[in-house]
C-alpha positions in Angstrom: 69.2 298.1 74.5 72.9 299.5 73.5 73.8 295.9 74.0 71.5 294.3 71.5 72.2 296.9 69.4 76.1 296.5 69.4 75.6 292.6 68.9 73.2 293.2 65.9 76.1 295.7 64.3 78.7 293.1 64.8 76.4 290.5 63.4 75.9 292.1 60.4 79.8 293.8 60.5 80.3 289.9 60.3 78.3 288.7 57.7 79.5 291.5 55.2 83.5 290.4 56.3 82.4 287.0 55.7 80.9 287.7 52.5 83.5 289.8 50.8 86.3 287.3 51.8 84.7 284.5 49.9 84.3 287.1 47.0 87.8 287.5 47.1 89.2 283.9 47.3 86.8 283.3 44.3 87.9 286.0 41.8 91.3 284.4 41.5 89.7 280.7 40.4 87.4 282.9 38.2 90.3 284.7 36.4 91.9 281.3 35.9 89.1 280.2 34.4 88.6 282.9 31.5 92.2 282.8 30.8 92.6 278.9 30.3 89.2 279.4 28.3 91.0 282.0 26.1 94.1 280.1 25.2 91.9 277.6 24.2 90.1 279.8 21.7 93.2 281.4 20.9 95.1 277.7 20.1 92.0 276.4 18.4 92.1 279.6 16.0 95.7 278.8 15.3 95.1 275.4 14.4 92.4 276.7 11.9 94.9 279.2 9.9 97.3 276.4 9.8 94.4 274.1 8.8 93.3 276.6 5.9 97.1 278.0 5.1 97.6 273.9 4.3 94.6 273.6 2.3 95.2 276.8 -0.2 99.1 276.0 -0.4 98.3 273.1 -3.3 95.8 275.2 -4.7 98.1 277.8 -5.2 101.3 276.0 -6.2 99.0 274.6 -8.8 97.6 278.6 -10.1 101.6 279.2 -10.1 102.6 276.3 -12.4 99.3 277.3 -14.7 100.5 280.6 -15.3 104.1 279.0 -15.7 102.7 277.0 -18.5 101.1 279.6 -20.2 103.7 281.7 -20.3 106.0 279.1 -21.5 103.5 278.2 -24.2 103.9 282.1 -25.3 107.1 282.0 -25.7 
C-alpha cells in the first residue's frame, strides 16, 4: 500500500514539475510576442502623426499667407 501510494505522489509530483516547466519556457515567447505587437502599434501610430502633421502643414502655411495678405491689404 505505502508503495502505491509513494508512486501515485511521484506521479502526480511529476506531472505538476512537468507542467510548470512548460509554463515557464512559454512565458518568454509570450512576452516576445506582446512587445513586437506593441512596437508595431506604437510605429504605426507614428507614421499616422507624421501622416496628419504633413497633411495640415499646407493647410496652414496657406491660413499664414491669408492673414499675411490681409494685413498687407490694411496697411
Amino acid at each position: 500500500m505505502k508503495k502505491l501510494a509513494l508512486l501515485a505522489l511521484t506521479a502526480a509530483f511529476g506531472l505538476t514539475s512537468t507542467a510548470s516547466f512548460a509554463a515557464d519556457t512559454s512565458a518568454p515567447v509570450a512576452i516576445h510576442k506582446a512587445k513586437k505587437a506593441e512596437k508595431k502599434v506604437k510605429k504605426d501610430a507614428s507614421a499616422q502623426k507624421a501622416q496628419a502633421a504633413e497633411a495640415s502643414a499646407p493647410a496652414k502655411k496657406a491660413k499664414k499667407v491669408a492673414k499675411k495678405d490681409a494685413s498687407a491689404q490694411k496697411a
